[in-house]
C-alpha positions in Angstrom: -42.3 -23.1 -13.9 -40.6 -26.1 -16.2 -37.3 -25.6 -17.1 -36.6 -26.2 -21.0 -33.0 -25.9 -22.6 -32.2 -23.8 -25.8 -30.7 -25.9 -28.8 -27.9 -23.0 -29.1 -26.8 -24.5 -25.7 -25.5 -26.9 -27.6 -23.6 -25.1 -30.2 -19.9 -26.2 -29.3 -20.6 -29.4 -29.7 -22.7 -29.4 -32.8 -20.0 -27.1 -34.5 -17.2 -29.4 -33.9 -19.6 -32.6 -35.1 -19.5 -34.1 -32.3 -23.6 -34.6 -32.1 -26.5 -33.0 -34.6 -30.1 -32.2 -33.7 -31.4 -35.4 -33.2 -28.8 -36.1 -30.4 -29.6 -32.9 -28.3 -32.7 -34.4 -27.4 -31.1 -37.0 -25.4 -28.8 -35.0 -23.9 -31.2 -32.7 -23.0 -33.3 -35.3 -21.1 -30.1 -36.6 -19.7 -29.3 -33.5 -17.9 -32.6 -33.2 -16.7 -34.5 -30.6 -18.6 -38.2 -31.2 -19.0 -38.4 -29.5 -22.5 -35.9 -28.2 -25.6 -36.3 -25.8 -28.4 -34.5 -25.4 -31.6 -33.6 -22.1 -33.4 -33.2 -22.3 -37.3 -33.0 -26.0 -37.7 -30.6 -27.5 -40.5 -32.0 -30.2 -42.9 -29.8 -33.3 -41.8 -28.3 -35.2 -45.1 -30.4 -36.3 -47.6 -33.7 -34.4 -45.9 -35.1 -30.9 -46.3 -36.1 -29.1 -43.4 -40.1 -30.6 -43.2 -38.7 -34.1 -42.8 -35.7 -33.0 -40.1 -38.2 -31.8 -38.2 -40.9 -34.6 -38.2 -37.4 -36.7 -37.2 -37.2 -34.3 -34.2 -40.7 -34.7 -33.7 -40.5 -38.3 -33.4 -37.3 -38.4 -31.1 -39.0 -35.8 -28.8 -41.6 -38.1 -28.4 -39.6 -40.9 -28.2 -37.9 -39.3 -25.5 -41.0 -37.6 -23.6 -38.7 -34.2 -24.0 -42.0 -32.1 -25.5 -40.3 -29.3 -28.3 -41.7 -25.8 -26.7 -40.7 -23.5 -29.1 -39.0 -22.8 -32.7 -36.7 -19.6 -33.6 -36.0 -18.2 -36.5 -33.8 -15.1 -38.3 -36.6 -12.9 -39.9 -36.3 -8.8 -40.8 -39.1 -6.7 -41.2 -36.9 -3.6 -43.0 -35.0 -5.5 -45.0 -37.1 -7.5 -46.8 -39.0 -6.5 -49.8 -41.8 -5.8 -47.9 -43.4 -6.9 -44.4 -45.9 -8.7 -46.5 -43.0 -10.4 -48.1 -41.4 -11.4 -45.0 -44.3 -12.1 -43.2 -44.9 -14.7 -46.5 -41.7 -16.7 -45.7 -42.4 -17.1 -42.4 -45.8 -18.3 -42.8 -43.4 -21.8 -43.5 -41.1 -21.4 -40.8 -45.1 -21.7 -38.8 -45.6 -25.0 -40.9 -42.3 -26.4 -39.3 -43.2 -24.9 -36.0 -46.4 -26.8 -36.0 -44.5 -30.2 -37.2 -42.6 -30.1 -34.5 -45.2 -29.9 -32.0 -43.9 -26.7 -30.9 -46.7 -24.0 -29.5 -44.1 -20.5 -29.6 -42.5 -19.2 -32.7 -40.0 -16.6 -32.5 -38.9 -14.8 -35.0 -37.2 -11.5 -35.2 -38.3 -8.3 -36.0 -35.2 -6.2 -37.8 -31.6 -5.3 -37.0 -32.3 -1.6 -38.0 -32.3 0.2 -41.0 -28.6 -0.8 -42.0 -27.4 1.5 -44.8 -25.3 4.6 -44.3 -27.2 6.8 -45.5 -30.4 5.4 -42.9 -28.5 6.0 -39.4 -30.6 8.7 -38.3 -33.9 6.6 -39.0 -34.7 5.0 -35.8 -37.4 2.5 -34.0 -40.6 4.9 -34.2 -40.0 4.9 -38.5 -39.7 1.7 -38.3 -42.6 0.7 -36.0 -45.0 0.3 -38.2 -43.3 -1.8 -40.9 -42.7 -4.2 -37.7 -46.1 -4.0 -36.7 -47.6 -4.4 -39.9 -45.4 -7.6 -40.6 -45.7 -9.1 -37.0 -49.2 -9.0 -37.0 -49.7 -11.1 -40.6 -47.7 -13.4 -39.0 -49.4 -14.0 -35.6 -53.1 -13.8 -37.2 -51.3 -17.0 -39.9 -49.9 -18.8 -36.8 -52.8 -18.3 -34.8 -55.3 -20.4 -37.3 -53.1 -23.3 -35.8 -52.4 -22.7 -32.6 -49.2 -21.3 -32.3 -48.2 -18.6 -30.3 -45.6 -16.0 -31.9 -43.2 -13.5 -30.1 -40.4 -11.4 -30.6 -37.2 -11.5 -28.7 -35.4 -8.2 -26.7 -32.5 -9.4 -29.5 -30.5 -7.8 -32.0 -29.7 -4.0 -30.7 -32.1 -2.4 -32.6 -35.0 -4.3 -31.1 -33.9 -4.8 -27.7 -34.9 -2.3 -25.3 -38.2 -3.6 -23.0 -40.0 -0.5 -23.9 -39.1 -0.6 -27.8 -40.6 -4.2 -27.4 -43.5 -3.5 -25.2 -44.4 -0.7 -28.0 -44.0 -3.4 -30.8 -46.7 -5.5 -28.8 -49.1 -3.0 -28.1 -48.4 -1.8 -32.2 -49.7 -5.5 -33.0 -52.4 -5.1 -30.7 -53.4 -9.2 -31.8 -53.9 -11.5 -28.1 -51.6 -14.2 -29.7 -48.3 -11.8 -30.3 -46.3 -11.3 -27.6 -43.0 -10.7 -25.7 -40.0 -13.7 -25.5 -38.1 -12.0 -22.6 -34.7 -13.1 -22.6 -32.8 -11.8 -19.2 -29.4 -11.5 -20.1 -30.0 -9.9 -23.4 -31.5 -6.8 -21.6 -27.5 -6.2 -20.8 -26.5 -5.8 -24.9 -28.4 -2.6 -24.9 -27.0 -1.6 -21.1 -30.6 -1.9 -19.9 -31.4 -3.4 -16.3 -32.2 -6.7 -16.5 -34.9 -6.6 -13.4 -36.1 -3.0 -14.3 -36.4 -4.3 -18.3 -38.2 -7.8 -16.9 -40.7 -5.6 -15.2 -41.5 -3.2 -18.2 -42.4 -6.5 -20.6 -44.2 -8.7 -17.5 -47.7 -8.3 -19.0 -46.5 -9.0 -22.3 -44.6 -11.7 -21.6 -45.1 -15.5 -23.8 -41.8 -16.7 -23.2 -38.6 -16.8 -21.2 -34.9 -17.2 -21.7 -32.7 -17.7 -18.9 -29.3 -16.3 -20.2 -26.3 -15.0 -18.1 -23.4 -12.5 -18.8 -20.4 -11.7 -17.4 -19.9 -7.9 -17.7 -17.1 -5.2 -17.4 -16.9 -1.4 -18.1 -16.2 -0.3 -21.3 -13.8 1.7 -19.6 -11.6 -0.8 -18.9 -9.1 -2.5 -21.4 -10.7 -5.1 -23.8 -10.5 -8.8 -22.1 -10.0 -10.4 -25.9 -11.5 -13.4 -26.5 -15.0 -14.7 -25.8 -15.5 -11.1 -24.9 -18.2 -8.7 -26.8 -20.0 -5.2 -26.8 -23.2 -4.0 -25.6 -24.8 -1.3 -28.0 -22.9 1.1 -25.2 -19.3 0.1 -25.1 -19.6 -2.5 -22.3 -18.2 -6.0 -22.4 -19.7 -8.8 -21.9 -19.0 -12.1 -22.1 -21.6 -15.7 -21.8 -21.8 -17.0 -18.2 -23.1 -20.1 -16.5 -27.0 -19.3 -15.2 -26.0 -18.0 -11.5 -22.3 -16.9 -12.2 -23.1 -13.9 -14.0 -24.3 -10.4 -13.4 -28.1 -11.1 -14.1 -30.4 -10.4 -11.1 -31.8 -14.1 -12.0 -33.9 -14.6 -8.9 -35.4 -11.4 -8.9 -36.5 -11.5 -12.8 -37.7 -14.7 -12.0 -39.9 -13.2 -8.7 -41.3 -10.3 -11.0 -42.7 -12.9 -13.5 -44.2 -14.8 -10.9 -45.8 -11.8 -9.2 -47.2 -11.0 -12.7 -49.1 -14.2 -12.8 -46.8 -16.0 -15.1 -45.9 -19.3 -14.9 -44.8 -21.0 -18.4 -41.5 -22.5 -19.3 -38.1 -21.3 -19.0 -35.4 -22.2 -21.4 -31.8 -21.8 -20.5 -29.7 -20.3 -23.4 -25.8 -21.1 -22.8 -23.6 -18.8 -24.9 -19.8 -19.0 -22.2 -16.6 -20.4 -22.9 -17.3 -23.0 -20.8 -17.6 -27.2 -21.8 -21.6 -26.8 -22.5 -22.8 -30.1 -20.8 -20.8 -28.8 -17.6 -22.4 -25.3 -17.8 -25.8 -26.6 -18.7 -25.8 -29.0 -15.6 -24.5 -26.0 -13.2 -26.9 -23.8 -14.7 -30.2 -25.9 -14.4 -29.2 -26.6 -10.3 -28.9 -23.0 -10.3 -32.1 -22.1 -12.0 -34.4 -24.6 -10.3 -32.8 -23.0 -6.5 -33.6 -19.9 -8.1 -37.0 -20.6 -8.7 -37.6 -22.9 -5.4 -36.8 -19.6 -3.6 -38.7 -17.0 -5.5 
């Protein structure tokens, strides 16, 4: 397994302008990840988004740090139609392929949203996601990209709500990003969750969270909810409550064996948590 770092990792520092895209690729490599991916890239000044990411491209290759993956924000219910949607995607799959990168993620919905639509749940909504998911794998296919959909978002983030998305699709190049820590926003068990979405898996995301019972009194900042009434909080890889070795051991029991991107989301200093994290991923995977 290769170890690869999410370019939300680097949020804090890109937030307070203290690097932009170009210069997570270098820090990246400097920390010692063999891979990066970007989610929802912003066109640098004076460029629109196809020429920020044939600059990526370049740096990538400059570097020798290969660009696995591209995410972006998409929503199946939402939009117009899935047709619609699956239309403007068909783009974010042009920048996917100029940035070398083989996985697109994109999301599927946040739910139905209005009011008056609580009671309306996943199986309504299925086939809108299917229908949409699948126009967009069969585009992204013609050129050799693999698409997936993350456990991310509430409404969407249950392993068996995805697994049924995957087998709705029913296409060979559609399939599950597993992200380990996300499994906790919907108070689902991270190893139990990994194990449901094993033979559907494309992708992984190595994320950690601290947790703490919604019974107890809210810890304030940096602090959120699961879907339940839990907190949770970002943690460094290996100083949360994710079972990481043992999500790890299912996939490799499975017979996977792609990439794993860390995705850093704490309070901590990033570069600090990202250098932690990656020891603690690669003894995690050395003793799987």
């Amino acid at each position: 397994m290769r170890i690869s770092v999410s370019s939300w990792s680097f949020q804090q520092l890109l937030a307070a302008g203290k690097i932009n895209q170009l210069d997570m690729i270098k820090r990246a490599k400097a920390l010692g990840f063999q891979a990066i991916e970007y989610i929802d890239i912003q066109p640098m000044e004076g460029l629109g988004v196809r020429e920020t990411a044939e600059l990526l491209r370049e740096e990538s290759e400059k570097c020798r740090l290969p660009i696995i993956a591209y995410t972006v924000a998409a929503d199946f219910l939402r939009a117009a139609s899935a047709e619609a949607e699956a239309l403007r995607l068909y783009e974010q799959v042009e920048i996917a392929k100029i940035l070398g990168a083989g996985i697109l993620r994109h999301d599927a919905s946040n739910g139905f949203g209005a009011p008056e639509n609580a009671t309306r749940g996943f199986a309504q909504a299925l086939p809108r996601l299917a229908e949409g998911s699948r126009l967009v794998t069969e585009y992204a296919a013609a050129r050799g990209i693999v698409t997936t959909v993350e456990n991310h978002g509430y409404f969407c983030q249950d392993s068996l709500r995805l697994s049924a998305l995957v087998e709705a699709v029913g296409h060979p190049n559609f399939g599950a990003l597993v992200d380990f820590g996300n499994f906790l926003c919907a108070d689902e068990n991270p190893a139990q969750a990994v194990g449901n979405l094993a033979p559907y898996t494309r992708h992984v995301h190595a994320k950690d969270f601290h947790v703490k019972s919604g019974m107890a009194d809210d810890p304030g900042e940096g602090w959120f909810r699961s879907r339940g009434g839990n907190y949770l909080r970002g943690a460094v890889i290996g100083h949360g409550e994710v079972p990481l070795r043992q999500c790890l051991g299912i996939l490799k029991r499975a017979g996977w064996d792609g990439c794993v991107s860390i995705e850093f989301e704490g309070v901590e200093d990033c570069e600090t948590a990202l250098r932690i994290g990656l020891y603690n991923l690669k003894k995690a995977i050395q003793n799987i």
